[in-house]
mmCIF file as gemmi writes it, N, C-alpha and C atoms, coordinates in Angstrom:
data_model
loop_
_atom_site.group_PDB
_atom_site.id
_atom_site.type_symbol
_atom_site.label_atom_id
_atom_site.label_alt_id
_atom_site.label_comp_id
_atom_site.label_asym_id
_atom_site.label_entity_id
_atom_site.label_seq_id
_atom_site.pdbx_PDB_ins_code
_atom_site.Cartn_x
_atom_site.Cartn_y
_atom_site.Cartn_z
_atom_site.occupancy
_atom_site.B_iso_or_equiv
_atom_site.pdbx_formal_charge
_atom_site.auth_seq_id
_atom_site.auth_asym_id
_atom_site.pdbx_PDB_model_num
ATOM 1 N N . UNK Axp A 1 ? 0.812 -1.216 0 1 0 ? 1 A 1
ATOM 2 C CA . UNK Axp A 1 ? 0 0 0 1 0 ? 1 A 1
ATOM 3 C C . UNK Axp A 1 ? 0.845 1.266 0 1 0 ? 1 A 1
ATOM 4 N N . UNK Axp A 2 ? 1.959 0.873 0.139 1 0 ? 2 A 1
ATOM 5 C CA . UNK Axp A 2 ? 3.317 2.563 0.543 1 0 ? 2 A 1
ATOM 6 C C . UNK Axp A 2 ? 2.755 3.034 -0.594 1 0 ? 2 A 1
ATOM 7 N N . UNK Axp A 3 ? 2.87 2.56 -2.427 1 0 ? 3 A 1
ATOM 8 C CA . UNK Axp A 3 ? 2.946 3.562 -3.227 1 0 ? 3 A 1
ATOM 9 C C . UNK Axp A 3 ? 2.154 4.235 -3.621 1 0 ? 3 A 1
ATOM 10 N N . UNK Axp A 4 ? 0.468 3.952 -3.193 1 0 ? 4 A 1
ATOM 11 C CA . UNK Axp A 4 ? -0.692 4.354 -3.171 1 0 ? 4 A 1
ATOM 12 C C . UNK Axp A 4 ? -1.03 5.951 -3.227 1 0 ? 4 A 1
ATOM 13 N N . UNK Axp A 5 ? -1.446 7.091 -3.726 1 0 ? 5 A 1
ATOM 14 C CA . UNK Axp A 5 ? -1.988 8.304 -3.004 1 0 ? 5 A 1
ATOM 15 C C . UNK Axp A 5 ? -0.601 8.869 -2.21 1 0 ? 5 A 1
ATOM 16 N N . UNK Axp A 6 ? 0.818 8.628 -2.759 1 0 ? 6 A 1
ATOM 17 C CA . UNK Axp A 6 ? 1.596 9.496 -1.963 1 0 ? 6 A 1
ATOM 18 C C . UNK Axp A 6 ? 1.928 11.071 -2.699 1 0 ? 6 A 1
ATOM 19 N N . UNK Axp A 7 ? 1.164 11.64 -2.997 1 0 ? 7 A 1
ATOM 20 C CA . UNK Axp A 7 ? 0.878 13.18 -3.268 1 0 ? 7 A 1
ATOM 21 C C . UNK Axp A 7 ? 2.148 13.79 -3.213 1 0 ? 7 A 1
ATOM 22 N N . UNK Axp A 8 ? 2.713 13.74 -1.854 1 0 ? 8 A 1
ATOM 23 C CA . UNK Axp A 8 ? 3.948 14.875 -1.677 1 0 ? 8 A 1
ATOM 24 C C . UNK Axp A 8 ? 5.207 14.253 -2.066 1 0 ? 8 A 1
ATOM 25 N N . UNK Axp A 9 ? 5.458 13.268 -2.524 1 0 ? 9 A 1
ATOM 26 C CA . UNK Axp A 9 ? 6.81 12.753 -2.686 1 0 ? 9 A 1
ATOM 27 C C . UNK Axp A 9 ? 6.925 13.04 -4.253 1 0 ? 9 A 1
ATOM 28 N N . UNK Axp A 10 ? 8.3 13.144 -4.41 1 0 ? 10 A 1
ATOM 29 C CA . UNK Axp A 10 ? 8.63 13.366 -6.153 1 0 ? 10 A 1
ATOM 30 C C . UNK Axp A 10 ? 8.544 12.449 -7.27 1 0 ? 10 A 1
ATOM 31 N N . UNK Axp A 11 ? 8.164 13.047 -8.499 1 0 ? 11 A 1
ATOM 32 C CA . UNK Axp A 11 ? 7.507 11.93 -9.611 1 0 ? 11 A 1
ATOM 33 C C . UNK Axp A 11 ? 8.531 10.961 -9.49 1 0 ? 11 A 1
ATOM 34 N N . UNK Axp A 12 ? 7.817 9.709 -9.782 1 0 ? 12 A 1
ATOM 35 C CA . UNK Axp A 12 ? 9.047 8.177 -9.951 1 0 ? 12 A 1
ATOM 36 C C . UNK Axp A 12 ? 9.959 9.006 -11.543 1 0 ? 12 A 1
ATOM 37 N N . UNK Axp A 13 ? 10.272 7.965 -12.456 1 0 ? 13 A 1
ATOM 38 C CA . UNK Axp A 13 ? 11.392 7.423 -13.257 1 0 ? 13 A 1
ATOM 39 C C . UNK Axp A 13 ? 10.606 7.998 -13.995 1 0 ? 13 A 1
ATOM 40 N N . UNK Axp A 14 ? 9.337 7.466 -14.428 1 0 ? 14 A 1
ATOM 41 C CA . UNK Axp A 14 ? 8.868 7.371 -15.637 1 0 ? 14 A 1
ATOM 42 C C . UNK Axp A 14 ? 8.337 8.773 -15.749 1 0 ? 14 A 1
ATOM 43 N N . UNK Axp A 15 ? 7.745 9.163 -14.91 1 0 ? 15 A 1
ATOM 44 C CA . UNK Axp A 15 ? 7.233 10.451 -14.683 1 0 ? 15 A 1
ATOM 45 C C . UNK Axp A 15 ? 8.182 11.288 -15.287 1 0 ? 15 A 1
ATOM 46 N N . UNK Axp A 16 ? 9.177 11.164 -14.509 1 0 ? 16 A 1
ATOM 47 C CA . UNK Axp A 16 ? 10.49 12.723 -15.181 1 0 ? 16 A 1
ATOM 48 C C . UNK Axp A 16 ? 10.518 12.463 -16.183 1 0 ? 16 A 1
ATOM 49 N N . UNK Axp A 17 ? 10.834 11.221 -16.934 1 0 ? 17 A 1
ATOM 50 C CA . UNK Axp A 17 ? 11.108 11.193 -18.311 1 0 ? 17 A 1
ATOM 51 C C . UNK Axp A 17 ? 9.923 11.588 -19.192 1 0 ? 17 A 1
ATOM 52 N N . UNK Axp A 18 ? 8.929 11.23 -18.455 1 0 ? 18 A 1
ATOM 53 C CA . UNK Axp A 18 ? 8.044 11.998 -19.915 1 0 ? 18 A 1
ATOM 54 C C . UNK Axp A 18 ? 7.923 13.205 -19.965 1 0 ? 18 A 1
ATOM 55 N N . UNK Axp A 19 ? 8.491 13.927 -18.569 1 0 ? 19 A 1
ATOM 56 C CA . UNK Axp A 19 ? 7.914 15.035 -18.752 1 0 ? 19 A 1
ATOM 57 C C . UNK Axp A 19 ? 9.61 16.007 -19.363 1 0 ? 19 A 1
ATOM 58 N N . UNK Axp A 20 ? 10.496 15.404 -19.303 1 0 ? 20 A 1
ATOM 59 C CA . UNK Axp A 20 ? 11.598 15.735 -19.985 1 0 ? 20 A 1
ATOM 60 C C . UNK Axp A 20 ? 10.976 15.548 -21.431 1 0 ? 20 A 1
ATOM 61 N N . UNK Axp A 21 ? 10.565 14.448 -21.742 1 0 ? 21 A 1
ATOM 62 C CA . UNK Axp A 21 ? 10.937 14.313 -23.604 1 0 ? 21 A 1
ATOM 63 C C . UNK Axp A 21 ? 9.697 15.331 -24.156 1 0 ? 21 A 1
ATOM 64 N N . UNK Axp A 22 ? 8.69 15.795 -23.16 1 0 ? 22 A 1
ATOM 65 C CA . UNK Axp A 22 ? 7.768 16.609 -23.492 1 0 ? 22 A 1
ATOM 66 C C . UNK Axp A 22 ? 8.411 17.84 -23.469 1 0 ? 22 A 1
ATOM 67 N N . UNK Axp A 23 ? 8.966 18.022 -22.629 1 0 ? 23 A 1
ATOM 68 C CA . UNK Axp A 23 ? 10.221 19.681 -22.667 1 0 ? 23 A 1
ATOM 69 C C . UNK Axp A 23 ? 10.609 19.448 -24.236 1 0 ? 23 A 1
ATOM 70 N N . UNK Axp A 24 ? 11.595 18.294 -24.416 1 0 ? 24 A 1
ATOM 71 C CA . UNK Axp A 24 ? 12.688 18.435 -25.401 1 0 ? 24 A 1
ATOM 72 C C . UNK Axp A 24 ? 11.909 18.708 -26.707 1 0 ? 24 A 1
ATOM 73 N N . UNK Axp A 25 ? 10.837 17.905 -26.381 1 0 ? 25 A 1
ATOM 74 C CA . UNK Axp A 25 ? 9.747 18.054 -27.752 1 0 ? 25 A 1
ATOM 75 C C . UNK Axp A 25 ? 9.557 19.257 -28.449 1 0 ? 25 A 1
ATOM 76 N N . UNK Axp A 26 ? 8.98 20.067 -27.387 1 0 ? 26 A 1
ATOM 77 C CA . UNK Axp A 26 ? 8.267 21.299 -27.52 1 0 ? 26 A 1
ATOM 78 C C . UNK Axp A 26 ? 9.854 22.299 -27.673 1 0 ? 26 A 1
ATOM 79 N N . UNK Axp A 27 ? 10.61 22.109 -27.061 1 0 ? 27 A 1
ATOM 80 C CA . UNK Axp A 27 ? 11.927 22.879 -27.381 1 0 ? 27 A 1
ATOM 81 C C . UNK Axp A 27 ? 12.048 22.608 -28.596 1 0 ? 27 A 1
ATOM 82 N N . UNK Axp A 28 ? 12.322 21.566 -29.222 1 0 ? 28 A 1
ATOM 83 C CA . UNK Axp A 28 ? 13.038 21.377 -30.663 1 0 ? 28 A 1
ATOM 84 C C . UNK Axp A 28 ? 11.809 21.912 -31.841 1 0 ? 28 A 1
ATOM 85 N N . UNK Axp A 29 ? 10.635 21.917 -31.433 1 0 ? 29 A 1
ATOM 86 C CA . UNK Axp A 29 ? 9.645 22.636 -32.632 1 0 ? 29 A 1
ATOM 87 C C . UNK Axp A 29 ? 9.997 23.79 -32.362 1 0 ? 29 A 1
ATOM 88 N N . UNK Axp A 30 ? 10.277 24.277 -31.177 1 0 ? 30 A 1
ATOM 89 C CA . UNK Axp A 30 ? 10.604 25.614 -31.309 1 0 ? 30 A 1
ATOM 90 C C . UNK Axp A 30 ? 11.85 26.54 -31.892 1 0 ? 30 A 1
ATOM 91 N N . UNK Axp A 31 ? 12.352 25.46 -31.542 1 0 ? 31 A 1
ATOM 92 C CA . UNK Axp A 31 ? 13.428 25.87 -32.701 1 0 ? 31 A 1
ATOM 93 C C . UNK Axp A 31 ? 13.628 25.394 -33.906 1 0 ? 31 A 1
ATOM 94 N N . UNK Axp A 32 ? 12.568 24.476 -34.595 1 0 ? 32 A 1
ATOM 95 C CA . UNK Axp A 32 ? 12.77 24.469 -35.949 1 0 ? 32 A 1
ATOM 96 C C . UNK Axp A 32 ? 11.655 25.574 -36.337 1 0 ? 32 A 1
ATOM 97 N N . UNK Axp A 33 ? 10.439 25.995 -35.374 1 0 ? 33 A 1
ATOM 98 C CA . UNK Axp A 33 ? 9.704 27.217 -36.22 1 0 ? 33 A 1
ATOM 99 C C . UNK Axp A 33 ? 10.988 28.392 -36.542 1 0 ? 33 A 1
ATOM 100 N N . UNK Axp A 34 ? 12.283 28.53 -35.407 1 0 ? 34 A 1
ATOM 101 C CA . UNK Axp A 34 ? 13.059 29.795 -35.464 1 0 ? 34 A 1
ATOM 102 C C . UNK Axp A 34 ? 13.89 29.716 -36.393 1 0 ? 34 A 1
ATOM 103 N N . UNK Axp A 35 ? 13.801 28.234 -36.88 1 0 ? 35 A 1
ATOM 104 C CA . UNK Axp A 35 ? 15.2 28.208 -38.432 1 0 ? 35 A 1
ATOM 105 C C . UNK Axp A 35 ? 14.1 28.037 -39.449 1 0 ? 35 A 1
ATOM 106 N N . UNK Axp A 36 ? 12.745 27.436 -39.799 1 0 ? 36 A 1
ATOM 107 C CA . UNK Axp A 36 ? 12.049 28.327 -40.939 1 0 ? 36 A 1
ATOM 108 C C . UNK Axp A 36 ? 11.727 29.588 -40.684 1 0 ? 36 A 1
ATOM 109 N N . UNK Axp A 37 ? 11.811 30.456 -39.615 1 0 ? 37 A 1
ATOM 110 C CA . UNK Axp A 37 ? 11.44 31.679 -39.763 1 0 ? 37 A 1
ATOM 111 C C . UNK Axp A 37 ? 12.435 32.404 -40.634 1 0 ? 37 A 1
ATOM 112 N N . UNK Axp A 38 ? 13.771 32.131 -39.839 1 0 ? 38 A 1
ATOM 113 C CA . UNK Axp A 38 ? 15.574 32.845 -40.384 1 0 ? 38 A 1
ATOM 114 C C . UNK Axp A 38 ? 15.547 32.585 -41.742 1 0 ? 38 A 1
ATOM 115 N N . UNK Axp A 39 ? 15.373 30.645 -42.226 1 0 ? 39 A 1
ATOM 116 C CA . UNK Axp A 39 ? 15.503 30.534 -43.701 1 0 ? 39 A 1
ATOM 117 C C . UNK Axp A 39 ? 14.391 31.411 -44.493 1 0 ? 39 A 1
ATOM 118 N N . UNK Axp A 40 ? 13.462 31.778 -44.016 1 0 ? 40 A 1
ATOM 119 C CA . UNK Axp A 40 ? 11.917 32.516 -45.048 1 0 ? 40 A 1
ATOM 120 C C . UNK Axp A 40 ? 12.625 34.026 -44.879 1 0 ? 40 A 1
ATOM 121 N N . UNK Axp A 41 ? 13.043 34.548 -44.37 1 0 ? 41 A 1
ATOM 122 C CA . UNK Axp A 41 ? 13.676 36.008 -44.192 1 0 ? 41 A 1
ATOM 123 C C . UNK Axp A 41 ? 15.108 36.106 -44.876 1 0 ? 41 A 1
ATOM 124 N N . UNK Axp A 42 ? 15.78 34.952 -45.042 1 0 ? 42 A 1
ATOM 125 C CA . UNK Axp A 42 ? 16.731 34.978 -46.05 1 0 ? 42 A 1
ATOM 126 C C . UNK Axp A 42 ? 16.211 34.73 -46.93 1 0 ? 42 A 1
ATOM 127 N N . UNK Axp A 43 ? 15.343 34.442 -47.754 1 0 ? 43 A 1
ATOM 128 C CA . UNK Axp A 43 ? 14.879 34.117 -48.856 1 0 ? 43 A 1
ATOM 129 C C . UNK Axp A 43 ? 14.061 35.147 -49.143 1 0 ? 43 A 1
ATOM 130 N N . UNK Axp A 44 ? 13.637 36.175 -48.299 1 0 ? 44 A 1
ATOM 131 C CA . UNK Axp A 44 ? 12.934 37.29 -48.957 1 0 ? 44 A 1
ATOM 132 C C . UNK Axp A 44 ? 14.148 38.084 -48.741 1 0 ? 44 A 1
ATOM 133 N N . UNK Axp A 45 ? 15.526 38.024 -48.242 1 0 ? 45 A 1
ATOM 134 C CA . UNK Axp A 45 ? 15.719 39.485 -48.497 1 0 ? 45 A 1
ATOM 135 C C . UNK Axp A 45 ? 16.057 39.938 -47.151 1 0 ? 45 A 1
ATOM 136 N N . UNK Axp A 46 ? 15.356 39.533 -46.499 1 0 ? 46 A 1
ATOM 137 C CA . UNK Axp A 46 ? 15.489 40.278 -45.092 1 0 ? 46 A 1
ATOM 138 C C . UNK Axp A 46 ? 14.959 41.574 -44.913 1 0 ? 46 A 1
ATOM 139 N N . UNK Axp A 47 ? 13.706 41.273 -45.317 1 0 ? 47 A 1
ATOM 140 C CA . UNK Axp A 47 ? 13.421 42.935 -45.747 1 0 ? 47 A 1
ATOM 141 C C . UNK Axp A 47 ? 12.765 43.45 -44.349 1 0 ? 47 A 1
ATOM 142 N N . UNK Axp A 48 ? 12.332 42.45 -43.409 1 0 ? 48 A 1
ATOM 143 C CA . UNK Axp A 48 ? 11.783 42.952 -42 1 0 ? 48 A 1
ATOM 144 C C . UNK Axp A 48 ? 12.992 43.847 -41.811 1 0 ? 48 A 1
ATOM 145 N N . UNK Axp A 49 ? 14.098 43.089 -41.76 1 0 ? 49 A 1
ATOM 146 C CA . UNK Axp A 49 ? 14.85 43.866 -40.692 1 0 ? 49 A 1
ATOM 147 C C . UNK Axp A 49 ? 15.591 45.084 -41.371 1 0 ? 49 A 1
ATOM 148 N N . UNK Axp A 50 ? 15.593 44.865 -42.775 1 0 ? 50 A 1
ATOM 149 C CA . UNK Axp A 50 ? 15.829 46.087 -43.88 1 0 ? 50 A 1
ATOM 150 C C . UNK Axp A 50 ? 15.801 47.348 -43.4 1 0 ? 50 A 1
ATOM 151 N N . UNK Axp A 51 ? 14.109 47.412 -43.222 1 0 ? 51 A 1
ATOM 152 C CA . UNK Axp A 51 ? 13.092 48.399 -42.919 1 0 ? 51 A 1
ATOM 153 C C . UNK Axp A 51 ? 13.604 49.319 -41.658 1 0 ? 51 A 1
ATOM 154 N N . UNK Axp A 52 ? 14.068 48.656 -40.88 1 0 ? 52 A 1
ATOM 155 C CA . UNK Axp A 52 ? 14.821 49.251 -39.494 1 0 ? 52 A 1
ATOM 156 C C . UNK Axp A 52 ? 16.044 49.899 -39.558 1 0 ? 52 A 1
ATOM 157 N N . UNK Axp A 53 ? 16.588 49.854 -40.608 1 0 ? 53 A 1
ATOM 158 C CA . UNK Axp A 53 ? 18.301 50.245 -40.987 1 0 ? 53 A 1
ATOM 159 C C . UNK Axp A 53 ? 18.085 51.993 -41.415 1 0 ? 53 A 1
């Protein structure tokens, strides 16, 4: 019965890991939206940041 409803103690094994590969997940889309953003702005030109010069 120990492992039952123990609320305050820290996630087991499996727990961290999913909630790591759910980090890494969501990290790595985020940085592939930030390298199609860079590649679509080299390919126009760069004209966003043009505009600011």
């Amino acid at each position: 019965m120990k492992g039952k409803n123990n609320r305050g103690a820290a996630p087991g094994p499996d727990e961290d890991n999913r909630a790591v590969e759910a980090f890494f997940m969501r990290l790595g889309n985020v940085l592939a939206e930030i390298a199609r953003d860079m590649v679509q702005r080299e390919a126009n030109g760069n004209q966003d940041l043009s505009k600011n010069r």
